[in-house]
C-alpha positions as CSV (number, residue, x, y, z in Angstrom):
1,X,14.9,-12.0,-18.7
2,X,12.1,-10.1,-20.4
3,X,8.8,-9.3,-18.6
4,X,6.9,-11.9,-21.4
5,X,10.0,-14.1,-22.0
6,X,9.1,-15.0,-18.1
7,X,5.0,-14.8,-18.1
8,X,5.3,-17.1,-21.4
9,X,7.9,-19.5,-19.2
10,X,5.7,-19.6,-16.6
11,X,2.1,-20.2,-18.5
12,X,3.5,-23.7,-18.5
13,X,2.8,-24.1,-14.8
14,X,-0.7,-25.3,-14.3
15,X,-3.0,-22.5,-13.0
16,X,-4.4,-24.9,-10.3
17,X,-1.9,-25.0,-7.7
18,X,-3.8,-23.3,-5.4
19,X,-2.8,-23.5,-1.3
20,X,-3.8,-26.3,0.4
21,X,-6.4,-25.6,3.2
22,X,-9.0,-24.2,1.0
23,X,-12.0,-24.1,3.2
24,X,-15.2,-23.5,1.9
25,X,-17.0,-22.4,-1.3
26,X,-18.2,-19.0,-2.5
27,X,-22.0,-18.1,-2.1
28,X,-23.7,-15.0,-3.6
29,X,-23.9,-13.4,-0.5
30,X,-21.2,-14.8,1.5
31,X,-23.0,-16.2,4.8
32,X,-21.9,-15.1,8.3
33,X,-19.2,-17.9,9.4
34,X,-18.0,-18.8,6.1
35,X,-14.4,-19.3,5.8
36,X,-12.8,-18.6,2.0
37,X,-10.1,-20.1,-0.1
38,X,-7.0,-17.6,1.3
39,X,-4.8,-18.5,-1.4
40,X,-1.2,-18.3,-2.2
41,X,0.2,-18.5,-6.0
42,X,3.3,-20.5,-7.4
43,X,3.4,-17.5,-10.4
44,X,2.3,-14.4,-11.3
45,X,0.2,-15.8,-14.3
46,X,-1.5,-18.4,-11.8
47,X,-2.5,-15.1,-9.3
48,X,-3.6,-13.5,-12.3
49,X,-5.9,-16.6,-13.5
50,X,-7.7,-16.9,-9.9
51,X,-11.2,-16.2,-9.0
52,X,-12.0,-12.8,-8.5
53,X,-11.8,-10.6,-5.5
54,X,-15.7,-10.6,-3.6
55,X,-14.4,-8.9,0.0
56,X,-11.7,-6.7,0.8
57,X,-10.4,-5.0,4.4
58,X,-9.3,-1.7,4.8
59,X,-8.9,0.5,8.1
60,X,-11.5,3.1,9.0
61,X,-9.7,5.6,11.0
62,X,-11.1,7.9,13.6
63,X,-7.6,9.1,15.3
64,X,-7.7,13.4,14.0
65,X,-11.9,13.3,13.6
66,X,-14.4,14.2,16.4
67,X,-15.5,10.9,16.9
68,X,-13.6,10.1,20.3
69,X,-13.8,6.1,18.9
70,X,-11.0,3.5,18.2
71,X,-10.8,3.1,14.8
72,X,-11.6,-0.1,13.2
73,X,-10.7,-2.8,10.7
74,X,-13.7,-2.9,7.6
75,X,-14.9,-5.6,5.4
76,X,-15.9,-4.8,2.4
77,X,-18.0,-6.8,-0.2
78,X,-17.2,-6.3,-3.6
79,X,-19.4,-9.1,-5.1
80,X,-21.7,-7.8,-7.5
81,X,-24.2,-10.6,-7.5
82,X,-24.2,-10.1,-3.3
83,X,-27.4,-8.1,-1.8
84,X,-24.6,-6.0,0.0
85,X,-22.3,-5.2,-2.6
86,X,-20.9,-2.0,-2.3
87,X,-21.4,-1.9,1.6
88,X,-19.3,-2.3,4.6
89,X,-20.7,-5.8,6.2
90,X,-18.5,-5.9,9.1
91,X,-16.4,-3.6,11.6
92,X,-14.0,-4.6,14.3
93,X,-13.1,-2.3,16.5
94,X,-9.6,-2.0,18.2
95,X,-8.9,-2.3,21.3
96,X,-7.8,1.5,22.3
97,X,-8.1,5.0,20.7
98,X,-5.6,6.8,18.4
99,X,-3.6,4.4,16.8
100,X,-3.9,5.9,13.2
101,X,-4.4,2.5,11.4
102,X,-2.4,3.2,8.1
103,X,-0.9,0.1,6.1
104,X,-1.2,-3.3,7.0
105,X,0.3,-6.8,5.5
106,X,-0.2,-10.4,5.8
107,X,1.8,-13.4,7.7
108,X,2.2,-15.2,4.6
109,X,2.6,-14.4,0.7
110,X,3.0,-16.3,-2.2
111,X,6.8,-16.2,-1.7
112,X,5.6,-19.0,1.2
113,X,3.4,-21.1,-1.6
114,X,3.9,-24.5,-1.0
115,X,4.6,-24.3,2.2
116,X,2.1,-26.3,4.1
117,X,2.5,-24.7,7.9
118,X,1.5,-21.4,6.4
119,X,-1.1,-20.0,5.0
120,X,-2.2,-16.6,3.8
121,X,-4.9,-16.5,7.4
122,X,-3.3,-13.7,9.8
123,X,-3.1,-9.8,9.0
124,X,-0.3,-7.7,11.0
125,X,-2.0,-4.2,11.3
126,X,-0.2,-1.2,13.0
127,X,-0.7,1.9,14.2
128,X,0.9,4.7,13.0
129,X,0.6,7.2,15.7
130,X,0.0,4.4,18.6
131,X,3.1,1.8,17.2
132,X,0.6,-0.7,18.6
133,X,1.0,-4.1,16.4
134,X,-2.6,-5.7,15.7
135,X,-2.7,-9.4,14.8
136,X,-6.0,-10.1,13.4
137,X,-7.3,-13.6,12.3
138,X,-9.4,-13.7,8.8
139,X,-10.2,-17.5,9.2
140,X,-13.5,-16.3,9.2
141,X,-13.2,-13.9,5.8
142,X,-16.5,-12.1,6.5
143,X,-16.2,-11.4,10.7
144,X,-11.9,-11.5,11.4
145,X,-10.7,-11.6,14.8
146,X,-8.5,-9.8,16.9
147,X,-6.0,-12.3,18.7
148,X,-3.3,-10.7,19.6
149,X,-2.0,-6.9,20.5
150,X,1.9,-6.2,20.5
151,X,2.3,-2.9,22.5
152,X,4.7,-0.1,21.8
153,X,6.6,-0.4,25.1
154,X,7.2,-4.0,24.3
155,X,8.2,-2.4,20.4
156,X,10.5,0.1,22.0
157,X,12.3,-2.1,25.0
158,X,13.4,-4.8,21.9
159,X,14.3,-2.6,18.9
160,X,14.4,1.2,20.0
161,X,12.1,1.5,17.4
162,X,8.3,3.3,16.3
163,X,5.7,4.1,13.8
164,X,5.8,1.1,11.9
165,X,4.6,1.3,7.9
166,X,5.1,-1.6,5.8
167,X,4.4,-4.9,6.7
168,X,6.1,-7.7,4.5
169,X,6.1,-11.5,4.7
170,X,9.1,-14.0,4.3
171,X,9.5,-17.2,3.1
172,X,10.6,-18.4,5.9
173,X,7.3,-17.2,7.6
174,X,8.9,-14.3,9.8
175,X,7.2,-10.7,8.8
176,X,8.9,-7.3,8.4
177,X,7.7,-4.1,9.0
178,X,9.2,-1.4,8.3
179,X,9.8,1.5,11.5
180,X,9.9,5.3,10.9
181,X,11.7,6.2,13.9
182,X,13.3,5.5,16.9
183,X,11.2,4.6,20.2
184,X,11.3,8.8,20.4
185,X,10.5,9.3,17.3
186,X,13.2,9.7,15.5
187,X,15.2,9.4,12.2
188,X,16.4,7.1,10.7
189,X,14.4,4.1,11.8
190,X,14.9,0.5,11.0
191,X,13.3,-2.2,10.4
192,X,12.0,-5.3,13.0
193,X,10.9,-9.0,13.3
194,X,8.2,-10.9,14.2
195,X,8.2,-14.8,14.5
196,X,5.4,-17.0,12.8
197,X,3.8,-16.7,16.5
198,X,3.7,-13.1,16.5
199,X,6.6,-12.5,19.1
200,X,8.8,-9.7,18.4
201,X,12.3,-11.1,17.5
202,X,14.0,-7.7,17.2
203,X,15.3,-5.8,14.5
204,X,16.4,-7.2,11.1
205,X,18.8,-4.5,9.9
206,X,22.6,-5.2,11.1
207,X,23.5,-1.6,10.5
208,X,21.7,1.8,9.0
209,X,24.7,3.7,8.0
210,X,23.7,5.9,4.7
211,X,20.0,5.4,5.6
212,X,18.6,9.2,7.2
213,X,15.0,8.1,6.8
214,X,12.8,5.4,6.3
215,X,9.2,4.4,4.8
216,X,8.5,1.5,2.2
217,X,10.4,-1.6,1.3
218,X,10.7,-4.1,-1.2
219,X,12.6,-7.3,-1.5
220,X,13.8,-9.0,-4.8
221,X,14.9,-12.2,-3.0
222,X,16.3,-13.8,-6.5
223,X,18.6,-10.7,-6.8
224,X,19.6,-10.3,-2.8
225,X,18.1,-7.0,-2.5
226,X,16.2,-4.9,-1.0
227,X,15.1,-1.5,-1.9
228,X,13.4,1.5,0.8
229,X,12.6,4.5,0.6
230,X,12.2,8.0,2.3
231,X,9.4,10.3,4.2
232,X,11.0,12.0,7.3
233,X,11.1,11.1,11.0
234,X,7.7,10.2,12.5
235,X,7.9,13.8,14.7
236,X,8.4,15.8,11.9
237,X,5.5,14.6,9.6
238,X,3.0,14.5,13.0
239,X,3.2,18.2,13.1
240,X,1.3,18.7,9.4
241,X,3.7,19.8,6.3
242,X,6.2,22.4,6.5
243,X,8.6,23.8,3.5
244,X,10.9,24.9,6.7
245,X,11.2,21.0,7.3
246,X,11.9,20.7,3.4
247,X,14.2,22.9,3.6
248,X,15.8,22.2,6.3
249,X,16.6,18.9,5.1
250,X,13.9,17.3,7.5
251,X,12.5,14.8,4.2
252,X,14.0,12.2,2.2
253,X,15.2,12.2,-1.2
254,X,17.2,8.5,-1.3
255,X,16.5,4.8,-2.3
256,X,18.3,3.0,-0.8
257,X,19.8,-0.6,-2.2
258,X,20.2,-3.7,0.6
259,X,22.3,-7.0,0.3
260,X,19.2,-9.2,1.2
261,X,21.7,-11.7,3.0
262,X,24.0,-9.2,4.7
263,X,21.2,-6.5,5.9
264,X,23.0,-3.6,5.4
265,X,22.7,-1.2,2.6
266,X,24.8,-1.9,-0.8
267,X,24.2,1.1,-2.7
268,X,22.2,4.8,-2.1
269,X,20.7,6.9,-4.9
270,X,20.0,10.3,-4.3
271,X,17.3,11.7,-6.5
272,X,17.7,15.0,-5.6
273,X,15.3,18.0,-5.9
274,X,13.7,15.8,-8.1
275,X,12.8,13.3,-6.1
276,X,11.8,14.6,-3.1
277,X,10.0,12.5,-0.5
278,X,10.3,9.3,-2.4
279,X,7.3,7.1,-0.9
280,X,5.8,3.7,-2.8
281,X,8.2,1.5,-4.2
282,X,7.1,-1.7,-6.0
283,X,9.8,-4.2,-8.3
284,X,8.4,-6.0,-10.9
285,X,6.6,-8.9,-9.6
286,X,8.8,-11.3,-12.0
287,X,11.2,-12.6,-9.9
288,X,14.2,-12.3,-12.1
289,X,13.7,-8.6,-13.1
290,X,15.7,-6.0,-11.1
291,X,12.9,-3.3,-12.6
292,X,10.8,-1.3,-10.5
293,X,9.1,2.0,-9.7
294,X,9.0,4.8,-6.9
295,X,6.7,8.0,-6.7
296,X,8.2,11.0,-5.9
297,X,5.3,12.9,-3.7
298,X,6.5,16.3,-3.1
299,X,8.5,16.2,-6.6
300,X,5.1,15.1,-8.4
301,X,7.9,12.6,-10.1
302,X,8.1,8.6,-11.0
303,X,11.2,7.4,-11.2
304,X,12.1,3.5,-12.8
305,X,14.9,2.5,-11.5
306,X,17.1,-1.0,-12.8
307,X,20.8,-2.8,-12.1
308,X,22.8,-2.4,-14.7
309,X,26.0,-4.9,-14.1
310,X,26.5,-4.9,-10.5
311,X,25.3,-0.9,-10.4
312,X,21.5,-0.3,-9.5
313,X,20.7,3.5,-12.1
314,X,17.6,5.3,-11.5
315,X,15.7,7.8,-14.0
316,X,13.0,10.4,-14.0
317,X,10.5,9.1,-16.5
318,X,7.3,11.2,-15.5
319,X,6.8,14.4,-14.1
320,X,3.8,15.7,-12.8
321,X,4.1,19.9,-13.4
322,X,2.8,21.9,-10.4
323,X,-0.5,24.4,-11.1
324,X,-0.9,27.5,-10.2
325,X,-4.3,27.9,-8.0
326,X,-6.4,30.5,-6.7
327,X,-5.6,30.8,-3.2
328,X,-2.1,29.0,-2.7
329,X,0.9,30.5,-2.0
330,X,3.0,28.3,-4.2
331,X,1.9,26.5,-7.9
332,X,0.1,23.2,-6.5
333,X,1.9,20.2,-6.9
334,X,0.4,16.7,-7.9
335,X,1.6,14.8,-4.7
336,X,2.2,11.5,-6.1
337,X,1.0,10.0,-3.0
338,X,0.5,5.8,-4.1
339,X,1.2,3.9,-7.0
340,X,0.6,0.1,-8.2
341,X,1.8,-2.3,-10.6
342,X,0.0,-4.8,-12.7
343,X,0.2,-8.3,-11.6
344,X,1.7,-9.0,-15.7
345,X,3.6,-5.6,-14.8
346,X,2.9,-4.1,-17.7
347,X,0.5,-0.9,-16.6
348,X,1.8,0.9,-13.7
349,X,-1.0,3.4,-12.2
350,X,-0.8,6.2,-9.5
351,X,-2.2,9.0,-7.4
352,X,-2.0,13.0,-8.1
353,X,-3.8,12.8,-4.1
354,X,-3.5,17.2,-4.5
355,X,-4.3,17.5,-8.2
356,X,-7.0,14.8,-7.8
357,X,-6.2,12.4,-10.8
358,X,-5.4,8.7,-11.3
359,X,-3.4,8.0,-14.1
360,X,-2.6,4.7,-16.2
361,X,0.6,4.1,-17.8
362,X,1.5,1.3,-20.0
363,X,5.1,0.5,-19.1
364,X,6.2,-2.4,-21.4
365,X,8.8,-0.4,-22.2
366,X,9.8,0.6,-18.3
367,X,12.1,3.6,-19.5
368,X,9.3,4.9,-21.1
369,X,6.0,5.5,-20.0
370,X,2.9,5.8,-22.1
371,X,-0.3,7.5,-20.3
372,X,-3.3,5.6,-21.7
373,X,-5.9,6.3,-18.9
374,X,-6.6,9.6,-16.7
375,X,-10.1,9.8,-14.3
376,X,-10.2,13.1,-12.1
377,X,-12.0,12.4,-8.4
378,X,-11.9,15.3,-6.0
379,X,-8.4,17.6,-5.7
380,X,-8.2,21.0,-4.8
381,X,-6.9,22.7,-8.3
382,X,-10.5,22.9,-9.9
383,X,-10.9,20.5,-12.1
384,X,-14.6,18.8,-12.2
385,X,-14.6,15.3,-10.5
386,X,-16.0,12.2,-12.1
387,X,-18.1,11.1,-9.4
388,X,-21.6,11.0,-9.7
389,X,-24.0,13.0,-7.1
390,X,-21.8,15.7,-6.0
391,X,-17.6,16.7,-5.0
392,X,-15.5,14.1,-3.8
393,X,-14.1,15.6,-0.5
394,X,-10.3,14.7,-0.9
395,X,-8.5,13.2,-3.4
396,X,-7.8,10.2,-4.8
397,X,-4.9,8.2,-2.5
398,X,-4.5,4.7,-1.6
399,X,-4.7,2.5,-4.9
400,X,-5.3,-1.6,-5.1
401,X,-5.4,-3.2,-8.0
402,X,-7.4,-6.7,-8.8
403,X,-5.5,-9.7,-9.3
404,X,-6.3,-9.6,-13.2
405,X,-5.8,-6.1,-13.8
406,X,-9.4,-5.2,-14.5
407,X,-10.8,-3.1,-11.1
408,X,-8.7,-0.2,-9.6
409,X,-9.8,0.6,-6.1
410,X,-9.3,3.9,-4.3
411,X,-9.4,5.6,-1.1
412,X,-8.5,9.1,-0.2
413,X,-7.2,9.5,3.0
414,X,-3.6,10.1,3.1
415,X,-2.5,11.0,6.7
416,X,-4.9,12.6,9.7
417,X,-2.6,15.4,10.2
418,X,-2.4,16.4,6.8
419,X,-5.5,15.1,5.6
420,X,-6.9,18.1,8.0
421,X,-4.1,20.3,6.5
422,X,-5.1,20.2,3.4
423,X,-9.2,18.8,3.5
424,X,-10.4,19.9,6.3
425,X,-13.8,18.3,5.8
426,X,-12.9,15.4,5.5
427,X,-12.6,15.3,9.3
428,X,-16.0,15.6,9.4
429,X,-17.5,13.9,5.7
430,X,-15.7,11.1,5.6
431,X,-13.7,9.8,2.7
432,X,-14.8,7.2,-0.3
433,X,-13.8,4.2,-1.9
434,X,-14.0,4.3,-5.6
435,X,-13.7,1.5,-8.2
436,X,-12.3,1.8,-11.5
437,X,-12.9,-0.3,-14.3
438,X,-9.8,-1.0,-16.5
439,X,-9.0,-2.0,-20.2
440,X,-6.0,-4.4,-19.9
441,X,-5.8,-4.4,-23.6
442,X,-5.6,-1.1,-25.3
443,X,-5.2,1.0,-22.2
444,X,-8.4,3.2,-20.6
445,X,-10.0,4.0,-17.1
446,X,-13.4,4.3,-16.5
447,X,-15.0,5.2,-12.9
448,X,-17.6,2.0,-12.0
449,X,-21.1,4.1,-10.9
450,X,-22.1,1.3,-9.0
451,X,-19.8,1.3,-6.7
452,X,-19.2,3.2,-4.0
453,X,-19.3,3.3,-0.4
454,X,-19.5,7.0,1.5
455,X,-17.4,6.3,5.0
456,X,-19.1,9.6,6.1
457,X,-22.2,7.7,6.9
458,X,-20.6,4.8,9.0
459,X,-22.9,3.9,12.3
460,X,-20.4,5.6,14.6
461,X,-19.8,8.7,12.7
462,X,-17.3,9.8,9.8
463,X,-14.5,7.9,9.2
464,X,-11.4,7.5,6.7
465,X,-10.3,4.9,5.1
466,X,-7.1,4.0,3.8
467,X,-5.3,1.2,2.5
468,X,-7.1,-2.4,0.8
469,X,-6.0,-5.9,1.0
470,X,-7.9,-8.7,-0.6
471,X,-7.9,-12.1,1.8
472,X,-6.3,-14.0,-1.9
473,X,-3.7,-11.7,-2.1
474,X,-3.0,-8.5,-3.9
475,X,-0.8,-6.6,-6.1
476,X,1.2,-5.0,-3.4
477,X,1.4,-7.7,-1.0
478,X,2.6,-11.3,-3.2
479,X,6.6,-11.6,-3.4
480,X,7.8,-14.2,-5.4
481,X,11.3,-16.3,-4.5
């Protein structure tokens, strides 16, 4: 089925079928103790058709900075009729030092809508470098909780697993997360379970056979599958970016295809020397399309991938060219290092986090790109950033888009080791979060001048800050069964 074949199908589904348990209304400026409407969505079209996003979370990370803190869970508010838009209005701290907050999930998606035991209220948030599990309760949108801490020991003793990534939800109300290593830290990985109390189950995948690393994952439930992706063992990337490793075969270069049911791996792709380190990977968020995207970081590469009979094909259809720099020892590559999807999946936008771009693509057509929208923020090749009053230190990573499409968020911390590899000062000037406005017609990005907030001037001292959920939901968090 075509993308608009299924959005026109599903316009016919009333845009009010919000979850039950909505709590409270919105106000301008979002009193302290008001709970909000964490929503799930029966269809794309009705996520799209929601209110807009007015606070979002994202880790502030200390682990690889001076400050001898633990980093901390941020709430930002992105209202722009609230007296503290554009400003962090609340921190919670973790409970220890150095766990290298890095992505984070929720216990339910709208691929549990309808479902009236759960509700989109609990976020799962890891650490990298610690494997410490953080459950963290958002009934309060503006001042969340910490309720729960699931310790690596725990991790290890159950799975033989560490470093988890990707957090995912299930239907059934059991998360996945996605593990980098073994409980030593190394390749390949797996994957692991938690209940809908939190308790670690153990781990999901029945075998690994073919997989040699592991990273991202997303599941097409309608099609059985499940595609992940590649970085390298969790002890190889802590140590800062070598080309030894890359040559050495130490980085990925595979997606790899699951049987949903079974839990093993159907089919591998290898994208060769054109694909290496394949990170991101986002299907279409219609349900029936076996279409979908992965960014090739080290290759600078985005590669569409799609089943074709019972075969799963995919192509190169971008490629980011290195530049040569003053400086560096090789031409600079972009580093695809993130990339999102629109909720109507028809503009696909990613990261150059080395170049220092963010690109928009219109990909109607998903064999072939059109670029409709470039903004330049920070990178190391030269170019002059956008940003008003001064450099961006960094470069432009994480991305989150808005529900309709129309606001592109962006952080720029990638990783602490290599974050101090290659921007050293952001270890000590803190990174940004950007907002970018979008034309969801013709194509276009524009950077929003009102917005920003400067994580080098938190209370505490510099921190960086890395990927963004929204408590309704996002575009790399709702699944759809």
């Amino acid at each position: 089925m075509r993308r608009r074949d299924f959005l026109t199908g599903a316009a016919g589904i009333a845009a009010s079928s919000w979850m039950l348990g909505c709590q409270a209304t919105r106000s301008s400026d979002h009193a302290a103790g008001h709970a909000a409407c964490l929503r799930t969505y029966a269809t794309p079209l009705d996520a799209i058709a929601s209110p807009r996003e007015t606070l979002m979370y994202l880790p502030a990370i200390y682990t690889g900075t001076p400050v001898n803190k633990p980093d901390y869970l941020a709430t930002v508010d992105l209202d722009p009729a609230s007296s503290t838009y554009s400003q962090v209005v609340h921190r919670l701290p973790m409970p220890k030092v150095g766990d290298e907050l890095h992505h984070f999930g929720w216990n339910a998606c709208s691929s549990c809508h309808g479902d009236a035991k759960l509700s989109r209220r609990y976020m799962i948030v890891p650490g990298l470098a610690s494997s410490r599990i953080h459950i963290v309760d958002a009934a309060d949108v503006r001042a969340p909780k910490m309720v729960k801490v699931i310790e690596a020991d725990e991790i290890a003793r159950k799975t033989n697993l560490s470093a988890p990534h990707t957090v995912h939800c299930r239907a059934d109300g059991h998360i996945m997360i996605s593990m980098l290593g073994d409980a030593q830290g190394r390749a390949p990985g797996g994957f692991i379970e938690l209940d809908h109390d939190f308790n670690v189950i153990g781990r999901w995948d029945k075998s690994t056979e073919g997989m040699n690393f592991n990273y991202d994952f997303w599941y097409q439930p309608r099609l059985n599958t499940m595609v992940s992706s590649e970085w390298a063992a969790p002890q190889t990337v802590a140590r800062g970016f070598q080309l030894d490793d890359v040559k050495a075969g130490r980085y990925g270069h595979h997606l790899h295809f699951w049987d949903w049911e079974k839990r093993t791996i159907a089919q591998s792709i290898d994208l060769g020397e054109n694909g290496m380190i394949p990170l991101e990977v986002r299907f279409h968020h219609n349900p029936n399309s076996s279409h979908g995207f992965v960014g090739a970081a080290l290759s600078s590469a985005i590669w569409h991938w799609h089943r074709d009979a019972n075969q799963w094909q995919a192509d190169r259809v971008v490629q980011v060219d290195p530049v040569e720099t003053e400086d560096w020892p090789f031409p600079v590559p972009g580093l695809i290092t993130d990339l999102v999807l629109s909720m109507d999946d028809r503009y696909l936008y990613f990261s150059n986090w080395l170049h220092g771009d963010i690109r928009q693509y219109d990909v109607s057509d998903p064999a072939n790109p059109k670029l409709t929208g470039q903004v330049w923020l920070g990178g190391v090749i030269g170019r002059p950033s956008e940003l008003t009053g001064g450099k961006a230190v960094g470069g432009p990573q994480m991305l989150q888009l808005s529900l309709d499409g129309k606001r592109l968020y962006v952080t720029s911390s990638l990783y602490s080791v290599w974050d101090n590899q290659f921007y050293p000062d952001m270890a000590e000037k803190g990174s940004f979060l950007l907002q970018l406005d979008c034309d969801t017609s013709k194509g276009g990005l524009t950077l929003n001048k009102d917005f920003h907030v400067d994580f080098g001037k938190e209370p505490a001292g510099p921190a960086r800050a890395h990927e963004m959920r929204f408590p309704s939901g996002d575009c790399t968090s709702d699944i759809w069964v």
